[in-house]
N, C-alpha and C positions, 0 to 999 in steps of 0.2 A: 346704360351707365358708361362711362367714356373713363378709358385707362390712363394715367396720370404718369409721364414720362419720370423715370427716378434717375436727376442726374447726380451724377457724384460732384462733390464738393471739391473745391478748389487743392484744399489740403492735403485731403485723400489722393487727391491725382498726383502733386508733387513725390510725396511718399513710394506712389508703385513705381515713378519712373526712377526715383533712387536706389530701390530694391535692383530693378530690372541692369542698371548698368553696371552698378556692385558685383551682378549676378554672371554677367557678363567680361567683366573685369577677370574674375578669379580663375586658378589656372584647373585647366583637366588635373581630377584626380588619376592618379595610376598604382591602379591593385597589384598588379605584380611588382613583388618589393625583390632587386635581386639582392641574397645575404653578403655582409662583408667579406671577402677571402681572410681565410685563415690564416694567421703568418707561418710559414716553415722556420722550425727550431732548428738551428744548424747544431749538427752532429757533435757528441760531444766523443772524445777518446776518451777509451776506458785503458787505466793505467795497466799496465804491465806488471805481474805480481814480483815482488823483490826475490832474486834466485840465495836458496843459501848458501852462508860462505861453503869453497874448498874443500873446508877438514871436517863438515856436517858430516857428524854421523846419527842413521835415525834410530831412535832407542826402539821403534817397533821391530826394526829388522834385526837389532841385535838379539831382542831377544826370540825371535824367529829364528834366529839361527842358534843359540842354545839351547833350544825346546826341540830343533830338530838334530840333534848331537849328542844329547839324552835321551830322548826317544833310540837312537841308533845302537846308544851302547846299555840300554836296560840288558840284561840278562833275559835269555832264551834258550831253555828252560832256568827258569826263578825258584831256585830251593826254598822251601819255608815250612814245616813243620811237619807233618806225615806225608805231605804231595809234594809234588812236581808241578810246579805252573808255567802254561805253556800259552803265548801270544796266542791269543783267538783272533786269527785274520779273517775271519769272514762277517764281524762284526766291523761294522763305517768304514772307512777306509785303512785297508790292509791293518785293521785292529785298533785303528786309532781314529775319535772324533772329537771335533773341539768343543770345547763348554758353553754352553750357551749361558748370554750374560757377563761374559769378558772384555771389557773397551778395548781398544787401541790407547796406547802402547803396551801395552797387558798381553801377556799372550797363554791361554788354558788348552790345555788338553786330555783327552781321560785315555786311557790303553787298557785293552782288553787283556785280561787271561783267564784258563780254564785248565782243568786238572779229566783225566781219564776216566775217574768215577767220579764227576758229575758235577764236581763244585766249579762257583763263578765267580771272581771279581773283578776289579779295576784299582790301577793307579790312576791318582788326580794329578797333573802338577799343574801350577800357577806361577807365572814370572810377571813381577810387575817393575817396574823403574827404580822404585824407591820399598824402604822397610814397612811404610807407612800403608801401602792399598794392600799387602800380608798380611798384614796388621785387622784391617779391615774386612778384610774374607773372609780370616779364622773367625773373628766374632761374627760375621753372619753366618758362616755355615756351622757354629756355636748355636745359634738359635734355630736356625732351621732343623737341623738334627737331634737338638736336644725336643722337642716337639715329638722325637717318631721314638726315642730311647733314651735311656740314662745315662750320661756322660760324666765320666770322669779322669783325674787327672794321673800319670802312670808317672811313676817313679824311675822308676826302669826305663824309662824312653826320654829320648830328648825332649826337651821343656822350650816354649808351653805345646802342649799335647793334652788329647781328649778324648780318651776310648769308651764305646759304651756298644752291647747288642740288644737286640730284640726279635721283634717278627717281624721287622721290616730290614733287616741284616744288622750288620756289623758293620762300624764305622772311628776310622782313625786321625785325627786331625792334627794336622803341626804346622808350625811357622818358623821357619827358619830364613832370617835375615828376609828380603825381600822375596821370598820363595813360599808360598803356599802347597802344602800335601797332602792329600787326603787317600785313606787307604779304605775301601770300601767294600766289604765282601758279604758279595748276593746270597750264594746258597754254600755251604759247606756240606761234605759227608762223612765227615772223620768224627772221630767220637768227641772230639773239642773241638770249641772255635780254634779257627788258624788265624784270627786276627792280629794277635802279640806276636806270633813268629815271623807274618806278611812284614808288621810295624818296622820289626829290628831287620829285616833283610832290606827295607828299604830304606831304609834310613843309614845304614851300615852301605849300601849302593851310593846315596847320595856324598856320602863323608868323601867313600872311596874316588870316585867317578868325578867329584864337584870340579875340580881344577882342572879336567881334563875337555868336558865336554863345557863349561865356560870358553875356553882359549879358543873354542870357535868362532865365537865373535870378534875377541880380537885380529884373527889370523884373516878371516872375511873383510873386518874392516881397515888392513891394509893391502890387501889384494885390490879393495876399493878403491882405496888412497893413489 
């Protein structure tokens, strides 16, 4: 049997040679794509914070500095009812540690005393800027304490005020003007609470002392001036 030559057709031929030149036409692919540069943000200045005027005074330091001018002139030994109470410096720093939970410009601190047979307390005080965060403490440390004992309000002691004991101590509370106090006593050994006596000796301190250990402040902030 004799093989029978297969030519391609006319048409067919034009077609591959148009592919071929097409094919030949087009440009080299190229895989390596390099990324755009990134543009550099130019730098921007960061402003400079505005200084306060001159005659700024900061109310944290004022009241830093009448917290430590009351602390100085509390009484040492502190008369108050059958005992002697006497700065326990070997409790936080030299007898004194701050409250935790006081912001800025707020400034708390609690001060240690103890008595010969055995009993323990603290004074609280609180200074905040205004009447308003006094205001605010009393009634929270109102519910926190009323939670551990019975509170109530004393006639006899400057108003508003909130004595109550238990077995988790005795506890004194008062707001005066923008001033928070709280009298707190851990353990006693006398045959009555000393809480009412603790009350009126400090609170009769604060009356006494208020105008003296205030003027700290101002006296500091023109030494500043």
């Amino acid at each position: 049997m004799n093989a029978t030559a297969i030519t391609p057709s006319r048409p067919a031929m034009l077609t591959l040679l148009v592919l071929l030149v097409l094919a030949a036409c087009r440009p080299p692919v190229d895989f390596h794509i390099t990324p755009s540069p990134t543009p550099t943000l130019e730098p921007t200045a960061t402003p400079s914070p505005t200084p306060p005027p001159a005659d700024y005074i900061d109310p944290y330091q004022v009241n830093l500095d009448i917290m430590a001018r009351l602390i100085e002139l509390l009484p040492n030994p502190l008369s108050a009812g059958e005992e002697q109470w006497r700065r326990n410096y070997e409790v936080g720093d030299d007898g004194v540690e701050n409250i935790l939970g006081v912001r800025r410009p707020a400034v708390g601190r609690e001060i240690y005393f103890y008595t010969q047979q055995g009993s323990k307390m603290s004074l609280n005080f609180v200074i905040f800027p205004d009447a308003e965060g006094a205001i605010d403490e009393f009634e929270r440390k109102q519910e926190l304490r009323s939670s551990l004992v019975n509170l109530a309000e004393d006639d006899s002691l400057p108003k508003p005020n909130l004595t109550g004991g238990g077995l988790y101590g005795s506890f004194g509370l008062f707001q005066i003007d923008n001033y928070f106090v709280e009298v707190f006593v851990e353990i006693f050994t006398t045959s009555s609470s000393p809480l009412l006596p603790l009350s009126r000796a400090t609170m009769r301190f604060f009356d006494d002392k208020r105008e003296e250990f205030e003027a700290a402040a101002t006296a500091n902030a023109l030494e500043g001036g």
